[in-house]
Steps between C-alpha positions, in 0.01 A plus 500: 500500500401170656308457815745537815533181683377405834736683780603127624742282286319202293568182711733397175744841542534410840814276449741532240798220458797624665768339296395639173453868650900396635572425157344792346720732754822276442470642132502855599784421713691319269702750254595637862575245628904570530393801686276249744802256537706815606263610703424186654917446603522802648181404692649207617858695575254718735337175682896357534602885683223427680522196614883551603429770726341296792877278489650795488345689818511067653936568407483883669328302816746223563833745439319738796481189654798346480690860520593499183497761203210586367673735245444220218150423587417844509617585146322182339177600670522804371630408148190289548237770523632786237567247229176311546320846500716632182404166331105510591510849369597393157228208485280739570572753204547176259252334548266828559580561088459167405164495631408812320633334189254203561212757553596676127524148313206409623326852438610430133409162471211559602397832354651339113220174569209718573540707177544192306185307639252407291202746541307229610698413818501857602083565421449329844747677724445832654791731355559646874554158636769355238679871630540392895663184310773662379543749762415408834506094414895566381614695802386203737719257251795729563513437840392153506804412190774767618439483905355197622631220305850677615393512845346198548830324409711697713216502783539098419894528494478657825294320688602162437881679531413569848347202565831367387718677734245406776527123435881527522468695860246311666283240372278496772375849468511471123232233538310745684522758252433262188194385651347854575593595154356200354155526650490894375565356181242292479248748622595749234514261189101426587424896502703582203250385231214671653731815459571417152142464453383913658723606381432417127130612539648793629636588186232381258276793724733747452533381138115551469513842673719626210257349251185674648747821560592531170117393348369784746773793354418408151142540540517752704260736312248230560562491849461813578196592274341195667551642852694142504801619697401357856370189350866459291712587809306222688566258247857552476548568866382162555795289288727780739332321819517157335870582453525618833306185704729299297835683579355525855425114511900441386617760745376275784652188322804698488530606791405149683823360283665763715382449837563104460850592363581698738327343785667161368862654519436660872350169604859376370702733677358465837538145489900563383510704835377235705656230368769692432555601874458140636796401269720754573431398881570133404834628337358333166535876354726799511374855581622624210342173305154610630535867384618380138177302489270790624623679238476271247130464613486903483594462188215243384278773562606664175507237282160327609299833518704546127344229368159522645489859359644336142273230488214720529609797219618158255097424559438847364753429216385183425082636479649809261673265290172254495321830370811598221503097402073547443654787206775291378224194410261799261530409161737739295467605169713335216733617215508864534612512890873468387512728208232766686814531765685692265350798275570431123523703190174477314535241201382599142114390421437172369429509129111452498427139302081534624269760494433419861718593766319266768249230468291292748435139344198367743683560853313418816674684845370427824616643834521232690567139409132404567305762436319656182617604206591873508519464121368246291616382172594897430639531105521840398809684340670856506610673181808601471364879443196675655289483778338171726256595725359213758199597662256274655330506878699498808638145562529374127856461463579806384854570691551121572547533101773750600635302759575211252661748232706595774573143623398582892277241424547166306220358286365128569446408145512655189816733402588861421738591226716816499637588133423131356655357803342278806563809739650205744723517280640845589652600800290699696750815536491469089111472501482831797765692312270523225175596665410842720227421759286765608352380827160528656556661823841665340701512794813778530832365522772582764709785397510814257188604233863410244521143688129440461555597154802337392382192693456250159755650332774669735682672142271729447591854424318828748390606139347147467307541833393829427338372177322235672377712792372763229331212308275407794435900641741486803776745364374841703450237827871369452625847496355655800618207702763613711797339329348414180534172350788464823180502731484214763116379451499389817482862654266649244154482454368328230187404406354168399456684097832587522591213606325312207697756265855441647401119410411581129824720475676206662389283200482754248918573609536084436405519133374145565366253217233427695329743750214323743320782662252377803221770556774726446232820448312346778619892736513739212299803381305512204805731387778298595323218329514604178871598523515130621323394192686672284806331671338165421398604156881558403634216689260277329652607149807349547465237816251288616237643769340279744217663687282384772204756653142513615526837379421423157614852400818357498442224261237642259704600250742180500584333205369147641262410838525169618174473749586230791194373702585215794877418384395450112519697205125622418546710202770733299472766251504908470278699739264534216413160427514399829211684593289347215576146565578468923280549754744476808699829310213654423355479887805609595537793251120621594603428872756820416285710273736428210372633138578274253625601177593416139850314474813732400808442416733317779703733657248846453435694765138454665216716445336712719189261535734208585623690828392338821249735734466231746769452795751244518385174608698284766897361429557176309406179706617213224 
């Protein structure tokens, strides 16, 4: 997991380019946008009510007035009120749904690029903090794409609507008003970036809280055996009080917009009453002319205190979408993205025209664009049959050599051929389909022990799992779970062997051509190890076995050891005649209190001298 960041925002995060972000939620909007336009007419049908009612009480003043019927009046006021109410009720559930809508297409847009990023753009990105991007991040677009570009256009609509009726009243009082509401304006449009701005960094710290949450959980056995827990809560609690200062710092911002607003619209309304009076004294105004536009100024109160509040959750909108834009730019993988959408039938086996499966023709992979070679000018080739073992110390290259087979990296020179073809050539679902990967830290995947199982090849027949789970030991452990192979792995304990063997059954269920397996022994008993072998041993007769292990009980009795030191190829041959003619293998075979022995015939079981005594040294580093 990489190094948390500082708890304040890097002076580059601090801004992001509005119209961009505005473009980004305009296409999350768009496929709704017929449901917008709906909502946005009866949103403006609910500012015309509105607006009408003030002329409506001005027409029940002058019939009292003049003693005349008010019966009329009366009935269009109140026509007025219920229909306006009926019709904001229905915005409110349309455009409530449409927002949800925007919140699930960008949940899947988002959650469809993160599987298909390279590996690459994901190795620098904590795995809790891409999470608050697709679900906290998304919920602050909803309301920025469903509510407030709606309500800013009818807050808009109904301000400069009332202005409108004002002018036509009295233009001396609606120069009053226009001025008050032009210097509130101008004070919020200076504080409005500097919300943007906290607001962001208040999401990038609650971004990094879910990355150290989620690095804490997952070590937790660490943690605690370290007596770590005080020292963890302190680090996380510390992005929470980031967030916080920040959220804090944009509450105040907030609610300054407010008090100006506000302040700004009272300011207006006691000048309307003293204006106001002086020109109903002066006969230049009716009564009933003044109370019309009093209540038109009431009713700027709503829409300027609507679009301070709007202003300031777009600004939340706009710094979520700057955060789902940062995903959007990752690089994705090519080629297999499209067909890996879809499960296929498994297509017959190529007819073999080489006796190597997969070849490495001098390939150099590096990292990062500038920095050294992970490999260097690497040939070495895989039979079609038997067993490859890839041993060398920590940092060689050992599972960058499994990255490139599997293309999560590319090379920078040189090429890798798959069947006789450049494997550029193939797509990468074609090159995946035809490889099982037994992983390193062989993580569990979401669902039933039969999901887990079934996960490379979702066909498979119970009788099929069965036989895999006997082949690595973990038949009597599948049946005393509580629902058998219907067990939820989530709620049972399983240990990190076990976890190791559910991998191996996993591939074993595949039938792959090839089968990679990273320290896959790395947790198992000296029992369950040579059940494991055995596994390998019969897999190897018939597919192509790719091993990598500093336990070199694992690889002692491959067919072919190819000995990496520092990225290059230092040696290859049997166990046997490695020992005679390498010193780095034969360091690292006394380093394990290995027993060498005469060569036998690829494919025999081991002797008893050729069993490893010594523990397991650590996981893979190349």
């Amino acid at each position: 997991m990489p190094n948390i960041e500082s708890v304040e925002p890097r002076r580059s995060e601090k801004a992001a380019p509005t119209l961009p972000n505005l473009r980004l939620l305009w296409s999350f909007v768009r496929p709704h946008r017929r449901t917008l336009a709906a909502g946005l007419f009866l949103g403006l049908f609910v500012t015309a009510t509105t607006l009408a009612t003030p002329l409506a009480t001005k027409w029940v003043l002058d019939g009292l007035a003049e003693s005349r019927s008010i019966a009329p009046a009366v009935i269009a006021l109140s026509t007025l009120i219920v229909v306006g109410s009926v019709t904001q009720f229905a915005q409110w559930i349309l455009l409530g749904r449409m927002g949800e809508y925007v919140v699930r297409d960008a949940r899947r847009s988002m959650v469809r690029r993160l599987l298909r990023l390279r590996i690459g753009a994901l190795g620098g990105r904590a795995g809790g903090e891409l999470v608050t991007r697709v679900t906290s991040d998304t919920v602050l677009m909803r309301e920025a794409a469903a509510s407030s570009l709606t309500q800013l256009v009818n807050g808009a609509i109904g301000l400069v609507g009332a202005l409108v009726m004002m002018a036509l009243l009295d233009l001396v009082l609606f120069a009053v008003t226009f001025g008050s509401l032009a210097v509130v304006g101008v004070l919020v449009a200076l504080l409005m970036p500097r919300l943007a701005r906290t607001q962001r960094a208040a999401q990038e710290s609650v971004g990094r809280l879910g990355a150290a949450l989620d690095g804490a959980l997952r070590a937790i056995r660490t943690v605690k055996s370290a007596r770590a827990e005080e020292r963890e809560s302190e680090r996380i609690v510390a992005e929470a009080d980031a967030s916080a200062r920040h959220s804090i710092k944009a509450v105040r911002i907030d609610a300054t917009v407010w008090t100006v607003t506000l302040a700004g619209v009272q300011l207006a309304i006691l000048l309307i009453l003293a204006i106001g009076a002086f020109r109903v004294d002066s006969g230049a105004l009716a009564v009933s002319g003044l109370i019309a536009f009093l209540l038109y100024a009431f009713q700027l109160l709503g829409p300027a205190t609507e679009l301070a509040q709007e202003f300031s959750q777009l600004q939340s909108g706009i710094a979520a979408a700057a955060r789902i834009a940062e995903i959007q730019k990752l690089e994705v993988e090519e080629g297999h993205a499209r067909a890996a959408a879809v499960p296929r039938p498994a297509t017959p086996r190529p007819t073999p025209t080489t006796p190597h499966v997969l070849a490495f023709h001098d390939v150099t992979a590096r990292y990062a664009p500038d920095g050294p070679p992970v490999l260097d000018a690497v040939s070495f080739a895989v039979p079609r049959h038997g067993h490859t073992a890839i041993v060398g110390p920590s940092g060689a290259g050992k599972t960058t050599a499994f990255s490139l087979m599997l293309e999560f990296l590319r090379p920078d020179s040189g090429r890798l051929v798959l069947d006789g073809r450049p494997l550029d050539d193939w797509p990468a679902y074609e090159t995946r389909r035809r490889i099982a990967y037994v992983e390193q830290d062989t993580p569990l995947l979401p669902g039933t022990l039969a999901d887990n199982l079934r996960y490379l090849r979702p066909a498979a027949t119970d009788t099929e799992l069965w036989a895999a789970l006997d082949a690595v030991g973990l038949t009597r452990r599948a049946k005393e779970l509580p629902e058998g192979l219907d067990t939820l792995l989530a709620g049972a304990t399983v240990s990190g062997g076990e976890r190791q063997r559910v991998a191996l059954a996993r591939a074993f269920v595949a039938d792959p051509e090839i089968l990679l397996l990273d320290e896959a022994t790395a947790q198992l008993d000296g029992l369950t190890e040579a059940a494991v072998q055995t596994f390998i041993r019969e897999r190897a007769s018939r597919a192509a076995v790719v091993t990598i292990a500093h336990r070199l009980s694992t690889v002692v009795e491959a067919d072919r050891i190819i000995v990496l030191e520092q990225g290059r190829v230092r040696a290859t041959g049997t166990h046997t005649h490695l020992l005679a003619t390498d010193g780095l293998y034969r360091d690292m075979v006394a380093a394990l209190r290995l027993t060498a022995t005469p060569d036998r015939a690829p494919g025999a079981p081991p002797t008893t001298d050729e069993r490893v005594s010594a523990a397991p040294g650590e996981g893979s580093g190349g």
